[in-house]
MOPAC internal coordinates of N, CA, C and O (Angstrom, degrees):
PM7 1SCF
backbone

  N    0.0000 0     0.00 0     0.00 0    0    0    0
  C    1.4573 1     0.00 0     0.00 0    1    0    0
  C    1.5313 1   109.52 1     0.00 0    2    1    0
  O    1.2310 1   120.94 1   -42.43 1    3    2    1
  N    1.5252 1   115.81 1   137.57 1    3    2    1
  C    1.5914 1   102.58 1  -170.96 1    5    3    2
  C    1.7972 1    91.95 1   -93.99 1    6    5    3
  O    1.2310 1   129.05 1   -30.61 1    7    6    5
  N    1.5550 1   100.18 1   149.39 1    7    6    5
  C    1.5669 1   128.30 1   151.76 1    9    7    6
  C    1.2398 1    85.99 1   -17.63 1   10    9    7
  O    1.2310 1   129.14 1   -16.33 1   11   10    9
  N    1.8895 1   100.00 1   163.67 1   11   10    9
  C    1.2922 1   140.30 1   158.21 1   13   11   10
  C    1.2859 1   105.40 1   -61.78 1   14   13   11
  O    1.2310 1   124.70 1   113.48 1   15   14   13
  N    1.6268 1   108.59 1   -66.52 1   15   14   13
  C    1.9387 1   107.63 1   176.15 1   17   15   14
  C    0.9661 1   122.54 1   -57.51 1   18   17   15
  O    1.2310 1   107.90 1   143.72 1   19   18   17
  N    1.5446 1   140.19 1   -36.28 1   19   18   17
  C    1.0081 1   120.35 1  -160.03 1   21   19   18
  C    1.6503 1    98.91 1   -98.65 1   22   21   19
  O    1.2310 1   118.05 1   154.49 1   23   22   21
  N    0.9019 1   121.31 1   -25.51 1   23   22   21
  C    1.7805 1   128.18 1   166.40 1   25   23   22
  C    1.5410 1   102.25 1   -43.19 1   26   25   23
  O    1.2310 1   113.50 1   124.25 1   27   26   25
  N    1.8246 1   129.90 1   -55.75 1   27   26   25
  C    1.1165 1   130.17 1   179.56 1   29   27   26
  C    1.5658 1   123.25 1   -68.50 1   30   29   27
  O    1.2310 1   127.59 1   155.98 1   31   30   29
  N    1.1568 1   103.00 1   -24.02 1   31   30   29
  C    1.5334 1   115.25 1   158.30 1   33   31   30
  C    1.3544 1   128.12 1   -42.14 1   34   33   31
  O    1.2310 1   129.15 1   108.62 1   35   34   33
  N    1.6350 1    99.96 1   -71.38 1   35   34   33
  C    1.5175 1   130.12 1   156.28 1   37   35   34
  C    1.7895 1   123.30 1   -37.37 1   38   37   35
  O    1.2310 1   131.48 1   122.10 1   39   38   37
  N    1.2546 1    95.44 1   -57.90 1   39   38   37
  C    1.4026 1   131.00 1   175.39 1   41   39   38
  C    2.4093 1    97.85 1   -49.47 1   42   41   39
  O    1.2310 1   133.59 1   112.66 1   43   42   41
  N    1.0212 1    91.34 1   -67.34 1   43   42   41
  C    1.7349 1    93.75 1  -178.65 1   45   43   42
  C    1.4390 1   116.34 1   -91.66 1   46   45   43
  O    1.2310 1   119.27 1  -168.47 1   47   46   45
  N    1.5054 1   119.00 1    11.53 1   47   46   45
  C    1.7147 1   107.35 1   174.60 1   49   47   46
  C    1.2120 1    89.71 1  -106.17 1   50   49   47
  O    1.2310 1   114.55 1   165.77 1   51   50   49
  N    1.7416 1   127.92 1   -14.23 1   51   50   49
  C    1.6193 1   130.34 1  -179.53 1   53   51   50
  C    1.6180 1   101.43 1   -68.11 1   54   53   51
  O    1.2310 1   123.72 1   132.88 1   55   54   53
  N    1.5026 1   110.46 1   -47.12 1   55   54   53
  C    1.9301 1   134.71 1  -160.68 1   57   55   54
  C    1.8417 1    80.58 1   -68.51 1   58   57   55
  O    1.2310 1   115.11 1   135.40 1   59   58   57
  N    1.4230 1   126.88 1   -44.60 1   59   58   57
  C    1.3203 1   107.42 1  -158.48 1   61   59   58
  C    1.3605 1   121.52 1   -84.59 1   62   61   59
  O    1.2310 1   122.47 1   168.21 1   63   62   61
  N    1.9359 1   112.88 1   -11.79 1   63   62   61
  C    1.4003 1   111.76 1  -159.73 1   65   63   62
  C    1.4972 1    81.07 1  -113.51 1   66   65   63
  O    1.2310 1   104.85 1  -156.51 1   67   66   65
  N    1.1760 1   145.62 1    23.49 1   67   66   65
  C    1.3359 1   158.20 1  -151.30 1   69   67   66
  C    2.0479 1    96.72 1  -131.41 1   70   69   67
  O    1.2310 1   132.04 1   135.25 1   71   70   69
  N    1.0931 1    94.36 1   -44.75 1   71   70   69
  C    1.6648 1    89.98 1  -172.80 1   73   71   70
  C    1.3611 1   104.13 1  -124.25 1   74   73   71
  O    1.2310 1   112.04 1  -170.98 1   75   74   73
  N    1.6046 1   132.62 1     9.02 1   75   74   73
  C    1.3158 1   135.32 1   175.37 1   77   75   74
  C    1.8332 1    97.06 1   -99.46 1   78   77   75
  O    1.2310 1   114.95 1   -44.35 1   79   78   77
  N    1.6490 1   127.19 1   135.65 1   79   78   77
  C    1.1774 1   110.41 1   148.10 1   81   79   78
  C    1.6871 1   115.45 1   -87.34 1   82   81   79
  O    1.2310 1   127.21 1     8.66 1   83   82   81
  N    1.4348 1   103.73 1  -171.34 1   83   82   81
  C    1.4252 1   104.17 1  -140.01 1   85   83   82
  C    1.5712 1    86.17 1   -75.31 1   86   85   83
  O    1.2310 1   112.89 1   132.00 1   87   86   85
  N    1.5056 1   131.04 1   -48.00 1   87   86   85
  C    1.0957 1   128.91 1  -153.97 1   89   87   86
  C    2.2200 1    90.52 1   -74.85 1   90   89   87
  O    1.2310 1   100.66 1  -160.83 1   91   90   89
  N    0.9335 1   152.71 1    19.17 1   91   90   89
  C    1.3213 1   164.12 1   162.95 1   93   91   90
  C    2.0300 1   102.35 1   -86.50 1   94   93   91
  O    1.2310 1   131.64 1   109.97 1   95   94   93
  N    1.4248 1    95.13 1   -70.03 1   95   94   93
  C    1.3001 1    96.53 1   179.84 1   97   95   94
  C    1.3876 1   136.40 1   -59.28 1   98   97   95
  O    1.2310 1   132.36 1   154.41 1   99   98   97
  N    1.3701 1    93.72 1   -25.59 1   99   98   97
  C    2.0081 1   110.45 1  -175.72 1  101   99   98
  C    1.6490 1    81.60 1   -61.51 1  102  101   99
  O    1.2310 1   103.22 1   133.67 1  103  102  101
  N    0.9905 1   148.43 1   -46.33 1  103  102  101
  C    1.6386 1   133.37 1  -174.83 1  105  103  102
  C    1.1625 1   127.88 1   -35.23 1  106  105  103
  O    1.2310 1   126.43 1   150.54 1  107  106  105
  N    1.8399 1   105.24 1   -29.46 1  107  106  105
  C    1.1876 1    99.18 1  -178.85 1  109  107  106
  C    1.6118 1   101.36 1  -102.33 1  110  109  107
  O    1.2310 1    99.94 1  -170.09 1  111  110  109
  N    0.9493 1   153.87 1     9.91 1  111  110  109
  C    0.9354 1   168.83 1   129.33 1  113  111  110
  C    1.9313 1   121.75 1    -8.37 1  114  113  111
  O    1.2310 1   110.53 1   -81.22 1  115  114  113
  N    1.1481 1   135.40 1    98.78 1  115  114  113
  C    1.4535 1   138.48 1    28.36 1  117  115  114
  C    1.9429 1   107.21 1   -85.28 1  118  117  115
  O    1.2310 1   117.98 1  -163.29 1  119  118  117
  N    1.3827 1   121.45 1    16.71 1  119  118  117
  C    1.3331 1   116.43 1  -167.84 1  121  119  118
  C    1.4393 1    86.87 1  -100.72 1  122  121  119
  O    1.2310 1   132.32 1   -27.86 1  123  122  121
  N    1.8819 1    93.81 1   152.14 1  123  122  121
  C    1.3262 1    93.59 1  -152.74 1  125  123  122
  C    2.0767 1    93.92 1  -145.85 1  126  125  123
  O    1.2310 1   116.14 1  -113.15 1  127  126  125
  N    1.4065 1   124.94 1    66.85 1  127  126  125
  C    1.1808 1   123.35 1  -161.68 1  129  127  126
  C    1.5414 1   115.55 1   -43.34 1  130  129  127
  O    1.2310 1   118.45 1   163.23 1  131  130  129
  N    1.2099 1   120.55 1   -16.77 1  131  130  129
  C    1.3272 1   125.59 1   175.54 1  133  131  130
  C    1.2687 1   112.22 1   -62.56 1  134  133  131
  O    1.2310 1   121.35 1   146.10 1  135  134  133
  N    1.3342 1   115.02 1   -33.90 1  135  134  133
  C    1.7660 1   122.97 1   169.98 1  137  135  134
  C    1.4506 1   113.45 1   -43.73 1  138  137  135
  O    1.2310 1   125.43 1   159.12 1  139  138  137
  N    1.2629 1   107.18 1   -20.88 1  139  138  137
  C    1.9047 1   109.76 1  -161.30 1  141  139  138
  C    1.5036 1    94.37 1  -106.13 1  142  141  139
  O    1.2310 1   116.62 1   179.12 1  143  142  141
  N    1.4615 1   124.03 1    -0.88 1  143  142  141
  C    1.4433 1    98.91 1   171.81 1  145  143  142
  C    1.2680 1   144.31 1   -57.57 1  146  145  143
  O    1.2310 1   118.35 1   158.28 1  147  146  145
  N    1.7612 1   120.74 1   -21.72 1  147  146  145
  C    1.3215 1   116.79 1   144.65 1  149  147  146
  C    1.2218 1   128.89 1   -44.17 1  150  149  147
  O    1.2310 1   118.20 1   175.58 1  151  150  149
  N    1.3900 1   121.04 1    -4.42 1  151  150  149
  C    1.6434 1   115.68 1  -177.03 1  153  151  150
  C    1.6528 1   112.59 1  -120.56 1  154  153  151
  O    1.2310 1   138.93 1  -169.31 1  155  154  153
  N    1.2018 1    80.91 1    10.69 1  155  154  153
  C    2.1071 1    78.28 1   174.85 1  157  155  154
  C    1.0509 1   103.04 1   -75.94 1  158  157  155
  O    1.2310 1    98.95 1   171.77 1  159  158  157
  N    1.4551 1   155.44 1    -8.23 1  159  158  157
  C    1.0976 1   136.61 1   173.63 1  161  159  158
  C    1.2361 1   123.77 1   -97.15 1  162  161  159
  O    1.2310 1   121.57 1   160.17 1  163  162  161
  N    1.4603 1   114.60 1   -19.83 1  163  162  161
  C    0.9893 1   112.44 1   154.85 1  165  163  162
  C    1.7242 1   143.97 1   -68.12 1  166  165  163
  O    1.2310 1   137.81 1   144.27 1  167  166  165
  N    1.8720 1    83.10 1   -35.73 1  167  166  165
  C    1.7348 1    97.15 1   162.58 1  169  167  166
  C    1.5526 1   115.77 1   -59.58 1  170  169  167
  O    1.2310 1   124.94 1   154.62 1  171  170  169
  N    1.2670 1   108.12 1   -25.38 1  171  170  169
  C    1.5974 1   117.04 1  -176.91 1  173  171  170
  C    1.7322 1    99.43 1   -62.15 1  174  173  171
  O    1.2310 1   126.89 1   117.39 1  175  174  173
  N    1.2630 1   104.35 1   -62.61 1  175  174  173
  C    1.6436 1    89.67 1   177.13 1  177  175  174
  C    1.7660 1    76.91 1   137.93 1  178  177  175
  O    1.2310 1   119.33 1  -174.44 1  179  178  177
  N    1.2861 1   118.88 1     5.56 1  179  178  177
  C    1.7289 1   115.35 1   170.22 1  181  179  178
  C    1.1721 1   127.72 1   -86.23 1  182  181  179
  O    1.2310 1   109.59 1  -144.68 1  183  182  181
  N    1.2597 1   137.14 1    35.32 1  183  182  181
  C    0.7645 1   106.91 1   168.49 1  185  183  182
  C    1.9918 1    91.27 1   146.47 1  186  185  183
  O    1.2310 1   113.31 1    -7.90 1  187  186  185
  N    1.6174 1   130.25 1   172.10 1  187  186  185
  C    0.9951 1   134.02 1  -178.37 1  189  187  186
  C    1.0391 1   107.62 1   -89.48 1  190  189  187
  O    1.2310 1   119.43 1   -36.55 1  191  190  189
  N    1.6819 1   118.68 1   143.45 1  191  190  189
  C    1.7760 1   119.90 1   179.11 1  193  191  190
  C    1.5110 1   121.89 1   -69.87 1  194  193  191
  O    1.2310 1   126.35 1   -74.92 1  195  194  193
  N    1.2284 1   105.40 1   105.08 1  195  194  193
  C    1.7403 1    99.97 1  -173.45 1  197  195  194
  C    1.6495 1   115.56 1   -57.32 1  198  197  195
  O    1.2310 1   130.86 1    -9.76 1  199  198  197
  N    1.4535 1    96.65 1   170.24 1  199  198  197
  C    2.0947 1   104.00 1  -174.99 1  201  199  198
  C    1.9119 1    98.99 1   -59.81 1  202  201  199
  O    1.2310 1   113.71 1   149.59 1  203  202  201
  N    1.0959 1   129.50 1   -30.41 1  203  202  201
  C    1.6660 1   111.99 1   166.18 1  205  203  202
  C    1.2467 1   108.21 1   -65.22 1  206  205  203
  O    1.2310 1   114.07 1   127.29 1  207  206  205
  N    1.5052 1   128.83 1   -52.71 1  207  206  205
  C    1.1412 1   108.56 1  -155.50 1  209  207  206
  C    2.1733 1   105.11 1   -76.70 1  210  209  207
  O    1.2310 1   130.81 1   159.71 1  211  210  209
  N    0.7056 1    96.75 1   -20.29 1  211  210  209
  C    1.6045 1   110.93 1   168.38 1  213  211  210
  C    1.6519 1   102.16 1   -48.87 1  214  213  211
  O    1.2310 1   127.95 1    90.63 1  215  214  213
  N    1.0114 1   102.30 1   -89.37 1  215  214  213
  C    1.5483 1   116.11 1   164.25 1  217  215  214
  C    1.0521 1   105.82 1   -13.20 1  218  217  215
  O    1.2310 1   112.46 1    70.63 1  219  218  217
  N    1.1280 1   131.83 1  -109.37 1  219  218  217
  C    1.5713 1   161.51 1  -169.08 1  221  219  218
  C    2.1740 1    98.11 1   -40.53 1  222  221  219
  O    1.2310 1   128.42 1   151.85 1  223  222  221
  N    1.4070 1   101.38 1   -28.15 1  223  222  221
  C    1.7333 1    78.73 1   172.35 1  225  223  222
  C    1.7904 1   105.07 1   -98.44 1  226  225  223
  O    1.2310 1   124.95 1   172.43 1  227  226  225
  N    1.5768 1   108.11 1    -7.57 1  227  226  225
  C    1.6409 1    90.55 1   169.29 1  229  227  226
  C    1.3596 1   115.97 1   -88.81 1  230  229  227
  O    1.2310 1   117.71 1  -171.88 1  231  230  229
  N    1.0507 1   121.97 1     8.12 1  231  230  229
  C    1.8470 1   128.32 1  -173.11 1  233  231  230
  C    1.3937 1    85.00 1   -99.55 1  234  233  231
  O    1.2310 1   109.04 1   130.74 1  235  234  233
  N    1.3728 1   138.14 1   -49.26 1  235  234  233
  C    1.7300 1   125.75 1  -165.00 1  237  235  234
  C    1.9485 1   105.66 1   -65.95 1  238  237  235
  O    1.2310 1   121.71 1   137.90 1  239  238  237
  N    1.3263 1   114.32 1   -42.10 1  239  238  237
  C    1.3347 1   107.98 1   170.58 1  241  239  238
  C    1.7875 1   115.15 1    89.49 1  242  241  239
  O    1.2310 1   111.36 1   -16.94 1  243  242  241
  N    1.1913 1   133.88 1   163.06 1  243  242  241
  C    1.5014 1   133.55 1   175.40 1  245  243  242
  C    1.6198 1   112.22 1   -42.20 1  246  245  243
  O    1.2310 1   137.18 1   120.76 1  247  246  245
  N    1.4498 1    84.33 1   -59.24 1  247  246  245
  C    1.8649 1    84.45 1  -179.19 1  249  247  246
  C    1.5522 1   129.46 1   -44.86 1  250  249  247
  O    1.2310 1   120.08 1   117.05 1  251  250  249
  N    1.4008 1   117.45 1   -62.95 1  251  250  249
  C    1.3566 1   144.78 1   165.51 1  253  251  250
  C    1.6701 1    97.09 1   -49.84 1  254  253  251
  O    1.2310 1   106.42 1   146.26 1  255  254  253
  N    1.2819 1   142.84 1   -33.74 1  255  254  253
  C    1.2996 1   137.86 1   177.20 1  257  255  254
  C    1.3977 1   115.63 1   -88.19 1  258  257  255
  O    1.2310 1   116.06 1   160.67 1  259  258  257
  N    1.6212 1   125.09 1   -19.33 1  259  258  257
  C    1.3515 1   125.06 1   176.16 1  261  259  258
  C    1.2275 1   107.49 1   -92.08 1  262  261  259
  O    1.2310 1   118.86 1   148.41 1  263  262  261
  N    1.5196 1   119.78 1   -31.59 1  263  262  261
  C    1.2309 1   108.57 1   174.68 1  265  263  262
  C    1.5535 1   131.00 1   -83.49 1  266  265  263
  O    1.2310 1   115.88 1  -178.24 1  267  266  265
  N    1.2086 1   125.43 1     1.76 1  267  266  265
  C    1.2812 1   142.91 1   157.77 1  269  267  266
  C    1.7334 1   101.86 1   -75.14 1  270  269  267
  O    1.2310 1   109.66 1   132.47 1  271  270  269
  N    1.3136 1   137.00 1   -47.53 1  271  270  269
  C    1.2868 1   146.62 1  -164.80 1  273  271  270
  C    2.0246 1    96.78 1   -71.89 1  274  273  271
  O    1.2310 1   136.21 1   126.89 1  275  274  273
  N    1.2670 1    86.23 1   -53.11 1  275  274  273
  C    2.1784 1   100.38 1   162.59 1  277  275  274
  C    1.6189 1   106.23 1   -40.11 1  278  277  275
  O    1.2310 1   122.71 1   125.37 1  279  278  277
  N    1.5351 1   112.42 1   -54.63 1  279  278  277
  C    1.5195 1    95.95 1  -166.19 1  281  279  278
  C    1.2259 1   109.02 1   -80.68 1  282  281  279
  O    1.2310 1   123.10 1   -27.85 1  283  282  281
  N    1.5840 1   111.65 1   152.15 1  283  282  281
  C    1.4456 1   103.38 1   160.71 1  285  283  282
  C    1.8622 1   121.81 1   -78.69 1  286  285  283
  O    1.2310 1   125.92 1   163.71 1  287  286  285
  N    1.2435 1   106.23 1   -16.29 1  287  286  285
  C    1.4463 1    88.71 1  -179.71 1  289  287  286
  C    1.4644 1   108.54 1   -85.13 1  290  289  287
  O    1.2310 1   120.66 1   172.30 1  291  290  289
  N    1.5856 1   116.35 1    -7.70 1  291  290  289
  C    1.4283 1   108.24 1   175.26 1  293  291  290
  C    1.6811 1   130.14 1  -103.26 1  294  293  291
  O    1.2310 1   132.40 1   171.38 1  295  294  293
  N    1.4589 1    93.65 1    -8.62 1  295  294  293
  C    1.3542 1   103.86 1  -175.38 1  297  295  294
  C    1.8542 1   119.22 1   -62.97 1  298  297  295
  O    1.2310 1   126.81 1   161.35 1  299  298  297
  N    1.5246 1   104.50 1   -18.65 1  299  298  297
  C    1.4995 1   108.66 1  -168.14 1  301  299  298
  C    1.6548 1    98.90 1   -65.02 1  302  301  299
  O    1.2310 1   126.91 1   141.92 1  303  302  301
  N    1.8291 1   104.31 1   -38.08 1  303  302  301
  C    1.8270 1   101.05 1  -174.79 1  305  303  302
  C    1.4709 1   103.81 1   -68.35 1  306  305  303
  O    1.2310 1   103.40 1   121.99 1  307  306  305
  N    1.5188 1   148.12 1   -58.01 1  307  306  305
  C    1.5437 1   140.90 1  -163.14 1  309  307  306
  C    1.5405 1   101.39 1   -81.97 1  310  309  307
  O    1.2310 1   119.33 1   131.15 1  311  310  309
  N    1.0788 1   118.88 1   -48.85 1  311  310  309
  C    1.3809 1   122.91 1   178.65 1  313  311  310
  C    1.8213 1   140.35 1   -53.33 1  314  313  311
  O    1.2310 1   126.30 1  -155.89 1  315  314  313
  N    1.6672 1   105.49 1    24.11 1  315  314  313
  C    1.4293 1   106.56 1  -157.82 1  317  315  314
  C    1.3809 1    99.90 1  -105.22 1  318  317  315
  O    1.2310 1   119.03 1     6.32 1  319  318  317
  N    1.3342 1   119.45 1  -173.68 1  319  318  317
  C    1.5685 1   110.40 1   170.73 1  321  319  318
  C    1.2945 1   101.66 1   -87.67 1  322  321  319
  O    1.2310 1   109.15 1   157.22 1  323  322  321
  N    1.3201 1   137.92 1   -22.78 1  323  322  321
  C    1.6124 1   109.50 1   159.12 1  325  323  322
  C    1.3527 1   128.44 1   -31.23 1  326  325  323
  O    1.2310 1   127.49 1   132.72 1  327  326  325
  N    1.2232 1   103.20 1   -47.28 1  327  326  325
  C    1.7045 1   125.14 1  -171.67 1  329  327  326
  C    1.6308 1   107.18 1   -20.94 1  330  329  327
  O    1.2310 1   119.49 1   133.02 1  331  330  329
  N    1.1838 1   118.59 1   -46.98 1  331  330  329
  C    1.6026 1   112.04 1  -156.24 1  333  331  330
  C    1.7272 1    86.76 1   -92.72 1  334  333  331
  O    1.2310 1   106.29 1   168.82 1  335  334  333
  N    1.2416 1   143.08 1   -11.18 1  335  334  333
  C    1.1265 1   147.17 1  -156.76 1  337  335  334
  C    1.7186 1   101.60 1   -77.56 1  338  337  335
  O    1.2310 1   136.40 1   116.55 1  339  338  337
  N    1.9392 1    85.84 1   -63.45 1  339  338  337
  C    1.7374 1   106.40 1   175.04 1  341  339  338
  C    1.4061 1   111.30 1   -26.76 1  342  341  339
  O    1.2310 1   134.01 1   119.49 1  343  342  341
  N    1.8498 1    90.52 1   -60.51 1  343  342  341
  C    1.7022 1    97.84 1  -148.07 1  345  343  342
  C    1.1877 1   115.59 1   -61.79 1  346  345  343
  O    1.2310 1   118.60 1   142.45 1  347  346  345
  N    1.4110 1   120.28 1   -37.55 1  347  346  345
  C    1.6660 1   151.51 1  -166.41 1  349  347  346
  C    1.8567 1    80.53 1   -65.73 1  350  349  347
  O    1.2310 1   115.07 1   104.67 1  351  350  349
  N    0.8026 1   126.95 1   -75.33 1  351  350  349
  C    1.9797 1   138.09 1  -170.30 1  353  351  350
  C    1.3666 1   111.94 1   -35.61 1  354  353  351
  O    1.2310 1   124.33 1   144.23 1  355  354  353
  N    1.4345 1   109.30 1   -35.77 1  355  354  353
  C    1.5183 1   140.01 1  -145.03 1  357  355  354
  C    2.3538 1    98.10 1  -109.99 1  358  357  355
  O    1.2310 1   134.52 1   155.64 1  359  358  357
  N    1.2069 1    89.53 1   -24.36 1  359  358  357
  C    1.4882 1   106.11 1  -175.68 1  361  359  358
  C    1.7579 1   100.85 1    61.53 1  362  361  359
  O    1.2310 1   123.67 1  -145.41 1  363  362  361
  N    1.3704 1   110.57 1    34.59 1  363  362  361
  C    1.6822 1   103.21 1  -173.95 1  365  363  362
  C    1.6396 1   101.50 1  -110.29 1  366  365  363
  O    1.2310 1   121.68 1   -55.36 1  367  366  365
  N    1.0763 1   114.39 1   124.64 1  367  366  365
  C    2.1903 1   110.85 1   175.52 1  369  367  366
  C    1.5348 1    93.69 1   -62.79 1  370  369  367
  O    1.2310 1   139.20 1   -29.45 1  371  370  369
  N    1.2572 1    80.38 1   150.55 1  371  370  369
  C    1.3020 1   126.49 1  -173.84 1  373  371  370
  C    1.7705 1   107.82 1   -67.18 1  374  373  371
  O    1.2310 1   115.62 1  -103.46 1  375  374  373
  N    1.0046 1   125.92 1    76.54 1  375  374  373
  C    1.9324 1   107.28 1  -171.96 1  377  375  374
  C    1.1459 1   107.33 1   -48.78 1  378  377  375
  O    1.2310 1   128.83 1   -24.88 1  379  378  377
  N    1.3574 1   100.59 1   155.12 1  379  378  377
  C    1.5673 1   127.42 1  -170.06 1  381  379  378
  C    1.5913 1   108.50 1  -127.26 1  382  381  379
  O    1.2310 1   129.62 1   -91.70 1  383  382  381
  N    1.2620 1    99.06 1    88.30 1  383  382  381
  C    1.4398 1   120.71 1  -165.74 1  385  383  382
  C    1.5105 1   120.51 1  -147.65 1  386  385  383
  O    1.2310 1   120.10 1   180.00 1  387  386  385

């Protein structure tokens, strides 16, 4: 049975390609929020961000992180008060966007 987080993960990249058309979504494009699913649990507030999810949020970069923070169906996963917790764990700054 999947987690709460990673179900809501699942749950809003379905809500986004569901109400985005395709030429909308290519924007986010080479960013890829599915990359961060090792870190929904941590964004959840469960728990510490493991060495993938570390990884995998310094390979997405400012850009790929503001523009998830841009959407509304994606902003609930980067956008929590965990958020500054992750990044600090993760040794990645915080974008300022």
């Amino acid at each position: 049975m999947m987690r709460p987080a990673v179900f809501l993960l699942v749950a809003v990249l379905a809500s986004l390609l569901a109400t985005r058309g395709a030429a909308d979504f290519s924007a986010l494009a080479p960013c890829d929020v599915m990359q961060l699913s090792p870190c929904a649990s941590a964004f959840a507030g469960k728990g510490s961000p493991t060495p993938s999810c570390c990884a995998r949020l310094k390979s997405h970069g400012p850009n790929c992180l503001c523009r998830y923070k841009d959407d509304a169906n994606l902003k609930r996963l980067v956008d929590t008060r965990n958020k500054r917790r992750v990044f600090t764990a993760c040794k990645v700054p915080v974008p300022s966007c």
